[in-house]
BAFI-3210 file (N, C-alpha, C; in Angstrom, 3 decimals, decimal comma, padded with zeros to 6 digits):
// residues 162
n [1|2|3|4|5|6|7|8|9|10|11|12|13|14|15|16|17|18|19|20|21|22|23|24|25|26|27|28|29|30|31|32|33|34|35|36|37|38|39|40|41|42|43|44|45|46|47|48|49|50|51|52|53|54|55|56|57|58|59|60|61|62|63|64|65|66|67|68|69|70|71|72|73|74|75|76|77|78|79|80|81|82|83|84|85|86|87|88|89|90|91|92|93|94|95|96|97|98|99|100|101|102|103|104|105|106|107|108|109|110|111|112|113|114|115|116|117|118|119|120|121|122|123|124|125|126|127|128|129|130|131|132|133|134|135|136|137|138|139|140|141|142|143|144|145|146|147|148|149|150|151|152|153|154|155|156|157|158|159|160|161|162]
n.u [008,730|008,188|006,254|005,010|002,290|-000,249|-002,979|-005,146|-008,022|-009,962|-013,792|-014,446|-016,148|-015,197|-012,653|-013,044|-014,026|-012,188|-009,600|-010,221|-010,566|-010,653|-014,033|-017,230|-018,372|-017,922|-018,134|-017,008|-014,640|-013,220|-013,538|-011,769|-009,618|-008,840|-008,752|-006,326|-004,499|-004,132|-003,576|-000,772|000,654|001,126|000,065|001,791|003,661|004,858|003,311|003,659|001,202|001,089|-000,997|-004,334|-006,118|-009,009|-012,643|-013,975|-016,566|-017,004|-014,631|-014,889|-015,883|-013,239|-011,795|-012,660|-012,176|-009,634|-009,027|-009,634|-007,292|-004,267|-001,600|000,886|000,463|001,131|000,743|001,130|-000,340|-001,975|-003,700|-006,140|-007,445|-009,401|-009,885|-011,098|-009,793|-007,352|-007,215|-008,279|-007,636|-005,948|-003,843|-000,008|001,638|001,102|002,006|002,912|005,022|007,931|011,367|013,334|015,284|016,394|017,818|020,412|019,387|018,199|015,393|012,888|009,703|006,736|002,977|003,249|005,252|008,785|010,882|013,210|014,920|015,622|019,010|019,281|021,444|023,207|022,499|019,502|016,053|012,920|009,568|006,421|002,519|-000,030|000,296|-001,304|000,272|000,539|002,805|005,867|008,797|011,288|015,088|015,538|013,064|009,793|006,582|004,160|001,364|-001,801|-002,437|-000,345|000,986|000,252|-002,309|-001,756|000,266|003,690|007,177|010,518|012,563|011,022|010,252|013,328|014,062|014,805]
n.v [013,091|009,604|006,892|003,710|001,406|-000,555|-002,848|-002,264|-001,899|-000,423|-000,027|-002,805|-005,780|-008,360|-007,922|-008,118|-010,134|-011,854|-011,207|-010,527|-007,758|-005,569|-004,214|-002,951|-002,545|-002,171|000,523|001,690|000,572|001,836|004,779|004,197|003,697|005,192|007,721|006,807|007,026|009,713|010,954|009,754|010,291|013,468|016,067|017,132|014,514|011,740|008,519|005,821|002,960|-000,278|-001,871|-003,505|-001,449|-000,393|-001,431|-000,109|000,957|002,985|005,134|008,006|007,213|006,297|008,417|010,691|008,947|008,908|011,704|012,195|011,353|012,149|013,488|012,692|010,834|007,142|004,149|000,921|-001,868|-003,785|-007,446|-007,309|-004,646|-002,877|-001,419|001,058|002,081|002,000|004,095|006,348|009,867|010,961|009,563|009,945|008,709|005,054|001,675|-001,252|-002,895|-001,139|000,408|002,113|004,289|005,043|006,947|005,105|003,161|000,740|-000,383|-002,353|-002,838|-004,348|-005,455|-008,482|-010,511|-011,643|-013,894|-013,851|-010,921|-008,233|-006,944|-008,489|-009,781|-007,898|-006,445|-005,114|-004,036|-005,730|-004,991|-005,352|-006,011|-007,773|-010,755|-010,069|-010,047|-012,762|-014,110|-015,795|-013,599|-013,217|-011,876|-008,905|-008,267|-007,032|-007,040|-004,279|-004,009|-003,041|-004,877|-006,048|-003,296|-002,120|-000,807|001,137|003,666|002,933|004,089|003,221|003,724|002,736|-000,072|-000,791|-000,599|001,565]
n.w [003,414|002,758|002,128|002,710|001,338|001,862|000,153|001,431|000,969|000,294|000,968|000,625|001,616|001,843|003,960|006,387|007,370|006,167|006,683|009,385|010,215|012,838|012,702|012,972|010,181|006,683|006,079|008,574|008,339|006,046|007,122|009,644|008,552|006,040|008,691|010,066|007,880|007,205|010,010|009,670|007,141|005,778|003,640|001,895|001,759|-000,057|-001,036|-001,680|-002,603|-002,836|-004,201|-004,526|-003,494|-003,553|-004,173|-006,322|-008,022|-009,690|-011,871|-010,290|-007,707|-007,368|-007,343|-005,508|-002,697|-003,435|-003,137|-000,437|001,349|002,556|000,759|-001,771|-004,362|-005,548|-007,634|-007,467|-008,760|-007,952|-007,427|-007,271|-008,638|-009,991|-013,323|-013,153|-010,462|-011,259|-013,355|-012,047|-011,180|-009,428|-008,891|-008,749|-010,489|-012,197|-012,322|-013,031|-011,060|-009,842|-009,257|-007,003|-005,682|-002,454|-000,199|000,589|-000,300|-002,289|-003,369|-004,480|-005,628|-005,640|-006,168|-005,308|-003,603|-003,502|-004,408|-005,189|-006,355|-008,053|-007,929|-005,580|-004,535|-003,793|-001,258|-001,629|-001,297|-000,682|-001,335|-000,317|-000,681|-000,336|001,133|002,949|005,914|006,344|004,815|006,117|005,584|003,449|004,277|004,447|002,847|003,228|004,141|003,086|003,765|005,260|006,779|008,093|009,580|011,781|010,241|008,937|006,768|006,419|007,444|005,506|007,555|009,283|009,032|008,399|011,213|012,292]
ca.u [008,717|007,998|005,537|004,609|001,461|-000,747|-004,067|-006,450|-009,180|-011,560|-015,429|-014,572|-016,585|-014,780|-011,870|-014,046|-014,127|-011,118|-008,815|-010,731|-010,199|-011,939|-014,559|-018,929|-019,528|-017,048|-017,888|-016,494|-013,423|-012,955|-013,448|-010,633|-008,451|-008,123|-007,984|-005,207|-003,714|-004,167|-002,896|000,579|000,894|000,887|-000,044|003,400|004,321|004,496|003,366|003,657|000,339|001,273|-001,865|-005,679|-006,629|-010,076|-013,277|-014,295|-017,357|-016,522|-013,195|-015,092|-015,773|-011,913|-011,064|-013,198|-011,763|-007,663|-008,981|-009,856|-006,112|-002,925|-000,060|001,084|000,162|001,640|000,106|001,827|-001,036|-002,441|-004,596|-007,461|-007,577|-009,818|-009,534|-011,767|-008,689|-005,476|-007,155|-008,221|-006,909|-005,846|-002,586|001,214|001,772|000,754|003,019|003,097|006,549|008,755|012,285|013,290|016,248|015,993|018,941|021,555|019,124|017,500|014,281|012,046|008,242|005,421|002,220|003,593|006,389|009,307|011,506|014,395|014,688|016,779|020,039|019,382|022,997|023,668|021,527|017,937|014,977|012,211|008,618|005,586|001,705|-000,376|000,004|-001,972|000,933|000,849|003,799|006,973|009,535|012,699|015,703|015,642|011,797|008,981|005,090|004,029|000,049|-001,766|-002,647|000,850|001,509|-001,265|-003,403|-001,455|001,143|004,883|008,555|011,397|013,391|010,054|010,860|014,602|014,420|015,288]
ca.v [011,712|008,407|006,141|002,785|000,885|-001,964|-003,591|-001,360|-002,563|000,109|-000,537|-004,414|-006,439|-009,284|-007,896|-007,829|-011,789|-012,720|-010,578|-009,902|-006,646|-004,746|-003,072|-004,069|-002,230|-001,499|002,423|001,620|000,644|003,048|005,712|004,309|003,517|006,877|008,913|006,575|007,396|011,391|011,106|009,454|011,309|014,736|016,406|016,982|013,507|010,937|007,441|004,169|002,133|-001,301|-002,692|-003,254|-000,126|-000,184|-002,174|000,856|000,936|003,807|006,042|008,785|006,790|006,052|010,079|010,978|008,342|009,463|012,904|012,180|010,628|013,213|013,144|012,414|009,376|006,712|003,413|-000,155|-002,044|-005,310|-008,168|-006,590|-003,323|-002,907|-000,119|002,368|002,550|002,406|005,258|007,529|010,814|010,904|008,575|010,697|007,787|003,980|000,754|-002,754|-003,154|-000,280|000,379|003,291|004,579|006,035|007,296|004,407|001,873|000,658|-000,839|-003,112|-002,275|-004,541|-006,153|-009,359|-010,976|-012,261|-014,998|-013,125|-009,925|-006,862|-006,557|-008,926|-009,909|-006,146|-005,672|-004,258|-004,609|-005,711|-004,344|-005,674|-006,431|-009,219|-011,649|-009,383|-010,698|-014,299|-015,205|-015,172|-012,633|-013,551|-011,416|-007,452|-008,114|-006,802|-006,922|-003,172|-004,003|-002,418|-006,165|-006,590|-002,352|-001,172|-000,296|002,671|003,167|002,804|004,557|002,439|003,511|001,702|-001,302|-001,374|-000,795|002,731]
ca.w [003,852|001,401|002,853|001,673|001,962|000,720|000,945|002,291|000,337|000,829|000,349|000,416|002,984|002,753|004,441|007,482|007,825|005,744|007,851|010,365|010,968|013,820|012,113|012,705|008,926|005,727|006,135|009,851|008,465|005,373|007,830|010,168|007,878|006,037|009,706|010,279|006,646|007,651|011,247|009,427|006,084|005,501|002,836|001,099|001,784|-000,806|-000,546|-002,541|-002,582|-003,287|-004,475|-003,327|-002,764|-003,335|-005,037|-006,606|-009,106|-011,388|-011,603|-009,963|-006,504|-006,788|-007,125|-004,507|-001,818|-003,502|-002,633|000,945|001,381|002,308|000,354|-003,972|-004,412|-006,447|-007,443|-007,927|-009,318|-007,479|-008,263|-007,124|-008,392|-011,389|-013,886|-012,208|-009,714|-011,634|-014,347|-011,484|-011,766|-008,214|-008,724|-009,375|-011,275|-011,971|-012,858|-011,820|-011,050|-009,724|-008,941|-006,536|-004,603|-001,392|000,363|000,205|-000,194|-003,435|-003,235|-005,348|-005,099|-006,223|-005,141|-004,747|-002,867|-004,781|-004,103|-005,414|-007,231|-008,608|-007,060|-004,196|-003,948|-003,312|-000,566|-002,253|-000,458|-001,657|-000,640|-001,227|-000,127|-001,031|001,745|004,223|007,179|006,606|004,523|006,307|004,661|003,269|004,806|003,623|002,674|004,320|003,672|003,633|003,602|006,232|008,212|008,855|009,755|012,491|009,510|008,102|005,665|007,102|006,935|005,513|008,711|010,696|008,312|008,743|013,116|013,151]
c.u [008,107|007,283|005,353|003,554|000,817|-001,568|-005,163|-007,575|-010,643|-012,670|-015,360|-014,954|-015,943|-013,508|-012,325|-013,749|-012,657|-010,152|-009,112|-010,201|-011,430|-013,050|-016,263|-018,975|-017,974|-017,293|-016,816|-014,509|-012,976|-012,334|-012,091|-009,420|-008,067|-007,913|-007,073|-003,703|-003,144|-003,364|-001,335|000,890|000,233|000,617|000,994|004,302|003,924|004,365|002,677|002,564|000,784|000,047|-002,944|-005,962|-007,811|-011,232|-014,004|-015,060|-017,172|-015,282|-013,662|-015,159|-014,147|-011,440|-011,858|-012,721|-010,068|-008,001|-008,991|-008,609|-005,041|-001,954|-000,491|001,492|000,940|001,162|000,668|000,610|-001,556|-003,477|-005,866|-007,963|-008,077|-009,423|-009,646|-010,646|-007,294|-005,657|-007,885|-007,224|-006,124|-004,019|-001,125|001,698|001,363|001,483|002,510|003,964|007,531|010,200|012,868|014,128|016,216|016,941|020,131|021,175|017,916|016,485|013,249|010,682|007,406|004,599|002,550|004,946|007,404|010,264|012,943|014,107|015,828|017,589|020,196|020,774|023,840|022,940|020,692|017,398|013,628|010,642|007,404|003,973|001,026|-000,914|-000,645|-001,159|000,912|001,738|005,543|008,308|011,101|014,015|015,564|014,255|011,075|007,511|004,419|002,362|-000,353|-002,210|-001,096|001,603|000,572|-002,238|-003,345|-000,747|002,583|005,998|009,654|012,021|012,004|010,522|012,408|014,581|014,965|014,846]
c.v [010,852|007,599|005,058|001,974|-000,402|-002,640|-003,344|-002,063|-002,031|-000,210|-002,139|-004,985|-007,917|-009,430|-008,032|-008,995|-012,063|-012,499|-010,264|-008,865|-006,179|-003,805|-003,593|-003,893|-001,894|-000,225|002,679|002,208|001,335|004,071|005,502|004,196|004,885|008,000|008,405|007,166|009,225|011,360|010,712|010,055|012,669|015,047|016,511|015,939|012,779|009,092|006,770|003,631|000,691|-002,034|-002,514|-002,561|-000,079|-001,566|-001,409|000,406|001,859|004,906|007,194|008,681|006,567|008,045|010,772|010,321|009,178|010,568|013,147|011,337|011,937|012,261|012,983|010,942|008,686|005,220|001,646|-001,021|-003,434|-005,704|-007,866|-005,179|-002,958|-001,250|001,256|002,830|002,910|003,789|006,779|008,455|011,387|010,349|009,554|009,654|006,331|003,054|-000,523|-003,441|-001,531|-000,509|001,974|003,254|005,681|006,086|006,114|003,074|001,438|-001,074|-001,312|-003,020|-003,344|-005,270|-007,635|-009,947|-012,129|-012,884|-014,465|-012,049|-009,233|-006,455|-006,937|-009,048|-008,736|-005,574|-004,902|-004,901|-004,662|-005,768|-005,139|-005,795|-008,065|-010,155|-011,304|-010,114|-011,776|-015,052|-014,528|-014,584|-013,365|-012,012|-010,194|-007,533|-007,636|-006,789|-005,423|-002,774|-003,696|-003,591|-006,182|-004,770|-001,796|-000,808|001,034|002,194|003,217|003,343|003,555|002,340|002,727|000,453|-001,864|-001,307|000,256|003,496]
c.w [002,748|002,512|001,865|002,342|000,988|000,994|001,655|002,088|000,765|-000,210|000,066|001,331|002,890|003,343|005,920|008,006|007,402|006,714|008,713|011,308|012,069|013,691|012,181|011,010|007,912|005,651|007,729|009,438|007,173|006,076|008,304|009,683|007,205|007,140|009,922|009,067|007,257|009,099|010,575|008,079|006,078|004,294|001,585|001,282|000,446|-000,451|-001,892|-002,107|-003,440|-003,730|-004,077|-002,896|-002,835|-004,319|-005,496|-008,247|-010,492|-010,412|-011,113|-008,437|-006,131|-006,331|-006,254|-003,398|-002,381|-002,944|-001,177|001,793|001,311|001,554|-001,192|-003,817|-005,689|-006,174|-008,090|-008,158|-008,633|-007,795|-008,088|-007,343|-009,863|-012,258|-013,767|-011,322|-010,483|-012,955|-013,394|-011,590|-010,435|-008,175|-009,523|-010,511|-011,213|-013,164|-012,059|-011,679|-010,600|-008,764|-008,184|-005,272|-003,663|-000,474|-000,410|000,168|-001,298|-003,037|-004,662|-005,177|-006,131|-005,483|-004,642|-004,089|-003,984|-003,965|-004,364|-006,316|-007,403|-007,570|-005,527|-003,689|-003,291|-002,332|-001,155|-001,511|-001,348|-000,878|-001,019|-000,039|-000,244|-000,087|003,054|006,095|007,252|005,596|005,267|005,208|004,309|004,065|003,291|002,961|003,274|003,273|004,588|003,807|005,263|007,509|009,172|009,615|010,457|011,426|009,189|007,479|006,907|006,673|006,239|006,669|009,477|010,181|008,938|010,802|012,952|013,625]
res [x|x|x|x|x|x|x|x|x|x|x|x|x|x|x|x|x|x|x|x|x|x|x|x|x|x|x|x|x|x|x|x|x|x|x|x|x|x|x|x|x|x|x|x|x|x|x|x|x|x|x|x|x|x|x|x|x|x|x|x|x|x|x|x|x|x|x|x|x|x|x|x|x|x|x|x|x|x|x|x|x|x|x|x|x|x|x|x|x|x|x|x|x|x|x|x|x|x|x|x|x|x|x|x|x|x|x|x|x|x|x|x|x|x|x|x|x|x|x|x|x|x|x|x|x|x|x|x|x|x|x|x|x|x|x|x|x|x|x|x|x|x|x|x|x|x|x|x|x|x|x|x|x|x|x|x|x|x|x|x|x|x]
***
């Protein structure tokens, strides 16, 4: 299975207020957020991180949190994600921009939302985080950050309605 996600923003307290997620403490919501990660990826799954994954002090706090995360990770690079995260050793790969076909349906991946992109006219979809659920999507878009997805990562078939 391919999962895609975005926005976690573990160890950040001001996801707490900004988004007000349901959480009294940022260990609260760390915690719930990776048993939610584990309850929906498996181990031999792979999943797309679109961005914001953490506010991580040194690349050792990041590879200790990737380690406590199922699945081969892969890391699309967002505006909040300092170096400590994108040079952890944790990530199958890291870009800020990707292109990636999945069955019969080619997909555009980055942290932000694009107004048009690669092979829109051809039906591509185009993935992204960023606006933590508050910008509406253009058609064949979706925001895969975990405000707008119960607070896990998500299938494409959950995306498309199947």
């Amino acid at each position: 299975m391919i999962y895609f996600t975005s926005d976690t923003h573990f160890g950040d307290r001001r996801v707490l207020q900004i988004d007000r997620r349901p959480f009294a403490t940022t260990a609260e919501h760390d915690e719930a957020l990776i048993e939610r990660w584990n309850e929906t990826v498996s181990p031999e799954d792979e999943v797309w991180h679109l961005g914001d994954v953490m506010s991580a002090r040194s690349t050792a706090e990041a590879e200790v949190l990737l380690s406590r995360l199922n699945g081969r990770k892969h890391l699309v690079v967002g505006n909040n994600d300092p170096v400590t995260v994108s040079a952890a050793s944790g990530w199958e790969s890291v870009q800020h921009y990707a292109e990636l076909k999945l069955g019969d349906h080619f997909l555009v991946l980055c942290h932000y939302a694009f107004r048009t992109w690669n092979q829109m006219g051809k039906r591509s979809i185009n993935l992204h985080g960023h606006s933590h659920g508050r910008l509406k999507s253009l058609p064949r878009q979706f925001d895969v950050g975990v405000d707008a997805r119960s607070l896990r990562p998500v299938l494409l078939e959950e995306l498309l309605g199947r």
